[in-house]
VEXDREN-2710 file (C-alpha; in Angstrom, 1 decimal):
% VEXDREN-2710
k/r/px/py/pz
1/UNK/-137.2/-19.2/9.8
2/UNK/-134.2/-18.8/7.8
3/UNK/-134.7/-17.4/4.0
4/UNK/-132.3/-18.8/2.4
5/UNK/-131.5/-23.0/1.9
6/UNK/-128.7/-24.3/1.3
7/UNK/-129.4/-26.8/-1.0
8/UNK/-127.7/-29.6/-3.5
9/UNK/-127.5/-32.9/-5.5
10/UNK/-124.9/-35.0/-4.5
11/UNK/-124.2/-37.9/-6.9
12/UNK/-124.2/-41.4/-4.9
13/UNK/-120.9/-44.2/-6.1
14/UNK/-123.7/-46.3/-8.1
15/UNK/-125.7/-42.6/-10.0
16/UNK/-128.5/-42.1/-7.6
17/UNK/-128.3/-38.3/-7.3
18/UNK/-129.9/-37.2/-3.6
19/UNK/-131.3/-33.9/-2.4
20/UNK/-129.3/-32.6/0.7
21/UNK/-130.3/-29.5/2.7
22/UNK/-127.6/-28.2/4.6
23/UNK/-127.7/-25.9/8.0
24/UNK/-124.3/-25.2/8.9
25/UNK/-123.9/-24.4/12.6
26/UNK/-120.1/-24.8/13.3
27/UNK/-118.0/-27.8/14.1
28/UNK/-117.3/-27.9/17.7
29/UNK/-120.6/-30.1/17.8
30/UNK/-121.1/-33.7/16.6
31/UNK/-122.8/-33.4/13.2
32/UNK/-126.5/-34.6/12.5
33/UNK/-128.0/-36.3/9.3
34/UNK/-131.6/-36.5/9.0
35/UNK/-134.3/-38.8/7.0
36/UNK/-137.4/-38.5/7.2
37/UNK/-140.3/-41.0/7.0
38/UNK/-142.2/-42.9/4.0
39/UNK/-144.0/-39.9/1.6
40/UNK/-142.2/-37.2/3.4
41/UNK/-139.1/-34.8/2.9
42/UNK/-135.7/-33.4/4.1
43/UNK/-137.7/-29.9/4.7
44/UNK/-139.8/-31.6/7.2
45/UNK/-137.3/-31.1/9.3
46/UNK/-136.1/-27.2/8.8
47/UNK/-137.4/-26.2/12.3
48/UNK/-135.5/-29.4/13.9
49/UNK/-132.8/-28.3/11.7
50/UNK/-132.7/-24.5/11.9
51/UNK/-132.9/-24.8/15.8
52/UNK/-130.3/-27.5/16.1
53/UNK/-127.8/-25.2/13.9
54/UNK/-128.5/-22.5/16.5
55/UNK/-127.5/-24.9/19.3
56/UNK/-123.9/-25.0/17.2
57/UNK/-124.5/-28.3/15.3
58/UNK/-124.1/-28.9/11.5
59/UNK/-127.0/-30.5/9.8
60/UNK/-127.7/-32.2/6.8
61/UNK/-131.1/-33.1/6.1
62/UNK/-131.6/-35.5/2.8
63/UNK/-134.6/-36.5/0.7
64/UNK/-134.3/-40.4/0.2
65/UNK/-134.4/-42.1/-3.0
66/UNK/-138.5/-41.3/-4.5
67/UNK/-138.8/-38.7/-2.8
68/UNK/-138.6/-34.6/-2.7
69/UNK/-135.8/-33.3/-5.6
70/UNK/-134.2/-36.6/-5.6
71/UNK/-133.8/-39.1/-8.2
72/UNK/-137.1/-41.3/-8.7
73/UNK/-135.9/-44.7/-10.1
74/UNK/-138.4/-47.4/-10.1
75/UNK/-136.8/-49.9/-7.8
76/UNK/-134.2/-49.8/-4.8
77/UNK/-136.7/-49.5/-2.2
78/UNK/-135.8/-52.3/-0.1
79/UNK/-134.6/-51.7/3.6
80/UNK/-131.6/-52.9/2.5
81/UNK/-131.3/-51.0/-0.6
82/UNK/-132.3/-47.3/1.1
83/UNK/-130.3/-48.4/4.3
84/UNK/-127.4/-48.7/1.8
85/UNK/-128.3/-45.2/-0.1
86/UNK/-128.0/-43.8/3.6
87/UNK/-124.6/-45.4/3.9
88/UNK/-123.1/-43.9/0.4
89/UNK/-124.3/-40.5/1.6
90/UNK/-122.6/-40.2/4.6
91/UNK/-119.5/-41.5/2.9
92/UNK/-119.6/-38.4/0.6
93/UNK/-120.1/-36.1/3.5
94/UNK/-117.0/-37.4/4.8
95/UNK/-115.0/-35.6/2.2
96/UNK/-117.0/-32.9/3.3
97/UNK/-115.8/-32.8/7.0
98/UNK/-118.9/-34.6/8.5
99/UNK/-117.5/-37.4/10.8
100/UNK/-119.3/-39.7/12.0
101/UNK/-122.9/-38.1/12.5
102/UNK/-125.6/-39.1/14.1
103/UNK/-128.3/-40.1/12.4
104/UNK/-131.8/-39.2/12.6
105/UNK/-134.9/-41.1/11.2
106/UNK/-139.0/-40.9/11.9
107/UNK/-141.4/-43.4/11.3
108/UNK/-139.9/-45.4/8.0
109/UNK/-136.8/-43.3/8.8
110/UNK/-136.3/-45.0/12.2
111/UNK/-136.2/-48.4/11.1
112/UNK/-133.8/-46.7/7.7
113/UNK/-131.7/-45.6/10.4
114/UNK/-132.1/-48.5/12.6
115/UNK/-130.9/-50.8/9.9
116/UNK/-128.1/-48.6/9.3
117/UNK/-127.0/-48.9/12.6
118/UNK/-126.9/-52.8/12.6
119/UNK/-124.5/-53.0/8.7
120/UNK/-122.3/-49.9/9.6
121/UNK/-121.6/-49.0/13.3
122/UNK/-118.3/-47.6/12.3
123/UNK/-119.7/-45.2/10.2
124/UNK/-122.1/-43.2/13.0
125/UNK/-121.7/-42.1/16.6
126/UNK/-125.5/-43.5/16.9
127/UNK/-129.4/-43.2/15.5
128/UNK/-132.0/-41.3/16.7
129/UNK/-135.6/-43.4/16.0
130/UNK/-138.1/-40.9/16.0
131/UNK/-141.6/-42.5/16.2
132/UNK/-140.2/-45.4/14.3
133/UNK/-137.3/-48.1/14.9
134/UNK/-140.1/-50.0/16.4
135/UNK/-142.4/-50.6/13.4
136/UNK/-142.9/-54.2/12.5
137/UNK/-145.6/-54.2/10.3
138/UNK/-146.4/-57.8/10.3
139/UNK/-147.2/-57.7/14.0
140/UNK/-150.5/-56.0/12.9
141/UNK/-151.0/-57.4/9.1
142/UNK/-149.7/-61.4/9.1
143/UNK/-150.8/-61.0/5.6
144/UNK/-149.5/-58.5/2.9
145/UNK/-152.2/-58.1/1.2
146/UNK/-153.9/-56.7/3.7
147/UNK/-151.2/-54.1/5.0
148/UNK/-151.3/-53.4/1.5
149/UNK/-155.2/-52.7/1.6
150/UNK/-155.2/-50.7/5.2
151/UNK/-151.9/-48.5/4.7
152/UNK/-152.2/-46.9/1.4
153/UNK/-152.0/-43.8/0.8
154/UNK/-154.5/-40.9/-0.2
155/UNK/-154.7/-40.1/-4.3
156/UNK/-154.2/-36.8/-3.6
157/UNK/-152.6/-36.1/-7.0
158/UNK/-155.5/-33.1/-8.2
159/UNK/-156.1/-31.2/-4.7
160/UNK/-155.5/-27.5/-5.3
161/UNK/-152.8/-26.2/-3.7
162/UNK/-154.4/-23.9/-1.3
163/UNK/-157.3/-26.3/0.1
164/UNK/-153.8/-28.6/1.1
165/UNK/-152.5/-26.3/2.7
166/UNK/-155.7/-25.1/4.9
167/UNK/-156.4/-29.0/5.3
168/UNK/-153.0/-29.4/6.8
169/UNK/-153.6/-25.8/9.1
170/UNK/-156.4/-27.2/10.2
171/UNK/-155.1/-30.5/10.8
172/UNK/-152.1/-29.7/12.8
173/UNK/-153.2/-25.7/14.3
174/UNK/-150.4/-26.3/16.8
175/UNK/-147.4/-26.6/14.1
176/UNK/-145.5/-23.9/13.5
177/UNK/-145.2/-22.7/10.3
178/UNK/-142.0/-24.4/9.3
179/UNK/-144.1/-27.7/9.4
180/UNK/-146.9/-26.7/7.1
181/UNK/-144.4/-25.4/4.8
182/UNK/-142.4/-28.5/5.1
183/UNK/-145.5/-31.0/5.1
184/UNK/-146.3/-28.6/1.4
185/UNK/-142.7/-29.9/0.6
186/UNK/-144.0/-33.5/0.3
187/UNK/-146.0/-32.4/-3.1
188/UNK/-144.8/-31.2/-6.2
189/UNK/-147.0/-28.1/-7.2
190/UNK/-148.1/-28.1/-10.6
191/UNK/-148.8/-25.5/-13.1
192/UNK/-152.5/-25.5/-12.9
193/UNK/-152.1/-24.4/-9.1
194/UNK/-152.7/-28.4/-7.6
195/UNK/-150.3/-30.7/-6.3
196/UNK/-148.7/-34.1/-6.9
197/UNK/-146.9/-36.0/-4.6
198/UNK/-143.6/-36.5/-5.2
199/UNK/-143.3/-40.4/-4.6
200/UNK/-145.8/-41.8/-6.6
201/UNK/-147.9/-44.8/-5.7
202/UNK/-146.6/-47.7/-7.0
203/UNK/-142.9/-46.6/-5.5
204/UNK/-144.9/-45.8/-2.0
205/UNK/-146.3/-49.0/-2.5
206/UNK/-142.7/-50.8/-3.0
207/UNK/-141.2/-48.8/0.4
208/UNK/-144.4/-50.1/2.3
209/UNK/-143.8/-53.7/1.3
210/UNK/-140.1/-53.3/2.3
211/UNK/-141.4/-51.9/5.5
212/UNK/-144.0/-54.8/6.1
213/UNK/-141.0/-57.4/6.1
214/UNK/-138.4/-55.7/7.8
215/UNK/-137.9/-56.6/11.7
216/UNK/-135.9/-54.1/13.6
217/UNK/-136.5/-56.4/16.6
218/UNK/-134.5/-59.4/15.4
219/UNK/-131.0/-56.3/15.1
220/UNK/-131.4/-55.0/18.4
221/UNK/-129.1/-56.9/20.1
222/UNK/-126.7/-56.8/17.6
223/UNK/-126.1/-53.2/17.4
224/UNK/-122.9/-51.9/18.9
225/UNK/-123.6/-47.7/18.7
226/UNK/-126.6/-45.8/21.1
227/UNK/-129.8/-45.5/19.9
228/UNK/-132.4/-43.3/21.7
229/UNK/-135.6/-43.5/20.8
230/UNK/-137.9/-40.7/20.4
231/UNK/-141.5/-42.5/20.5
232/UNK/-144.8/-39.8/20.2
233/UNK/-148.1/-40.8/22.7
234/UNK/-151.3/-39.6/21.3
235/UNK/-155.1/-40.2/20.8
236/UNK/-154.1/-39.9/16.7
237/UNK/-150.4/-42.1/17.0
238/UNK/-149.4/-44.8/14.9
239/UNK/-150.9/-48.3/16.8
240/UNK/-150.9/-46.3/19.9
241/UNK/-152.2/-49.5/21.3
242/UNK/-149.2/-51.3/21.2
243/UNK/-146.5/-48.9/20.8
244/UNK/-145.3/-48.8/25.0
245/UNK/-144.6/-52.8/24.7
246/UNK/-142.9/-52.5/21.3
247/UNK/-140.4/-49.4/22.4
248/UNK/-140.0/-51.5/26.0
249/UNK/-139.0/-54.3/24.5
250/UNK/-136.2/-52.1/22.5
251/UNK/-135.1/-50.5/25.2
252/UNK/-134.5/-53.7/26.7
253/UNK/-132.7/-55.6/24.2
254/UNK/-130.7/-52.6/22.6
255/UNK/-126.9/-52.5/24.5
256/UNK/-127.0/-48.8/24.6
257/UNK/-130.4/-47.1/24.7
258/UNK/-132.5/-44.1/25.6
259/UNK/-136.3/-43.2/25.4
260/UNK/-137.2/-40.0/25.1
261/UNK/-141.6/-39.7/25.3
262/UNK/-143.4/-36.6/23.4
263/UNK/-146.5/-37.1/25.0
264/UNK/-149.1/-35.8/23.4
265/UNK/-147.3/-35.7/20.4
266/UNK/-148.2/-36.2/16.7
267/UNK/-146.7/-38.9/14.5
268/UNK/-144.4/-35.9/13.2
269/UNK/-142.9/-35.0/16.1
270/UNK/-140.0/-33.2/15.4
271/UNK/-142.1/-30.4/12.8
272/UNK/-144.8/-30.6/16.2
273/UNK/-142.2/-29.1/18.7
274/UNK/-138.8/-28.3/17.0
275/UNK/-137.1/-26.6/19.6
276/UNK/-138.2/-29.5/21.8
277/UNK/-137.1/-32.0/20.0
278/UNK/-133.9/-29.8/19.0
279/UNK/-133.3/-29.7/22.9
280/UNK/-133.8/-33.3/23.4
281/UNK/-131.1/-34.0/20.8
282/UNK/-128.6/-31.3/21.8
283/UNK/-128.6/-32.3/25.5
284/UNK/-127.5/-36.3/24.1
285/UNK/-125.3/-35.3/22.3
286/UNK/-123.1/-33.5/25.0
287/UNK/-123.9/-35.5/27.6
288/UNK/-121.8/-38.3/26.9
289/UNK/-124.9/-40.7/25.2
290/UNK/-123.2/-40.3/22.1
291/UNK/-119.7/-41.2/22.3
END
């Protein structure tokens, strides 16, 4: 891995201040923005990143609103509201020579980017949906109450430090170690050598809801830019047992689609195999599908 990150605040039009982490390949390559999914972080994706900025592309990786180094209001987590966060940000970067990237999103992230794609085509050359794009909560909760009840998340505020870390070794022995360290990311370590994580409940909670009513399937024919969808097949995948028909039935409504299958794969894909997935990306990207 590379030592050293190159990383910043940039101040949104209405305050919000964002984390960005930056991998600066060159600029002979369409430029790539990444988000990652609901509790995660931008350094989930440093592998991804770091092997993409090999390939010649510059990267910017960004921890959404909650989450990571960036600012933790209390509301704004809507799809519509972090959909719009995503838009502000890549209106910066313009001043900043990034042109129309394409966007990158997994799990939560995928239907972020996903949404984007739908209020501001003219702004991307396309999404990548990594394991998201797809979700529609209320397929598998009609109440939310009880999406609110199965999808929690862990308390895991107290946990040394050190027992996360083997948990996650042991958990995932085929990551490489840019995905433990990343996965470490998604907690703030504290002084008495445990952890916190850095979106607290209540705003998890609040990004969970906003997921539960959001229906990517109801934009997919409306959106104009390609979107290639990354889905992950596995024995520990997220509703595995309906996840073919729901990434079908994208593929067949999108104008301008792609399906790319990591099978196995684990939710996390793109920390599973980044050179893989780094690949995957490269090869769209100069091989017309993004235009």
């Amino acid at each position: 891995m590379h030592d050293e990150l190159n990383s910043r605040l940039i101040a949104l039009p209405d305050g919000l201040r964002v984390r960005v982490v930056e991998w600066d390949g060159g600029a002979s390559l369409p430029p790539l923005v990444l988000v990652h999914g609901l509790a995660s972080n931008a350094l989930l994706w440093r592998g991804a990143a770091e092997a993409l900025a090999d390939r010649g592309h510059r990267v910017i990786a960004v921890d959404q609103r909650g989450h990571g180094l960036s600012d933790k209001p209390d509301d704004g987590y809507d799809m519509a509201t972090v959909a719009s966060d995503l838009a502000a940000l890549i209106l910066v970067l313009q001043s900043n020579g990034i042109e129309r990237p394409v966007v990158a999103g997994q799990s939560w992230g995928g239907n972020v980017v996903v949404e984007l794609a739908h209020r501001q085509p003219a702004l991307i050359r396309g999404v990548i949906a990594v394991d998201g794009g797809f979700l529609e909560l209320r397929e598998h909760f009609s109440e939310w109450e009880s999406c609110a009840v199965a999808l929690q998340p862990p308390r895991l505020e107290g946990t040394p430090a050190e027992a996360m870390r083997q948990y996650l070794c042991s958990a995932h022995p085929d990551w490489p170690e840019s995905g433990i360290e990343g996965a470490m990311a998604n907690m703030e370590r504290l002084p008495d050598g445990t952890i916190r994580p850095w979106l607290r409940f209540e705003r998890h909670m609040s990004i969970l809801r906003g997921l539960w009513e959001h229906r990517p399937s109801a934009l997919y024919e409306h959106i104009a830019v390609p979107v290639m969808l990354v889905p992950a097949e596995g024995p520990r995948g997220v509703f595995a047992d309906t996840k073919r028909e729901a990434v079908e039935r994208a593929a067949r409504l999108l104008p301008h689609s792609r399906v790319e299958w990591f099978s196995p794969a684990d939710h996390d894909l793109h920390a599973q195999f980044p050179e893989r997935f780094a690949g995957v990306v490269h090869e769209a990207t100069i091989d017309g599908f993004f235009t």
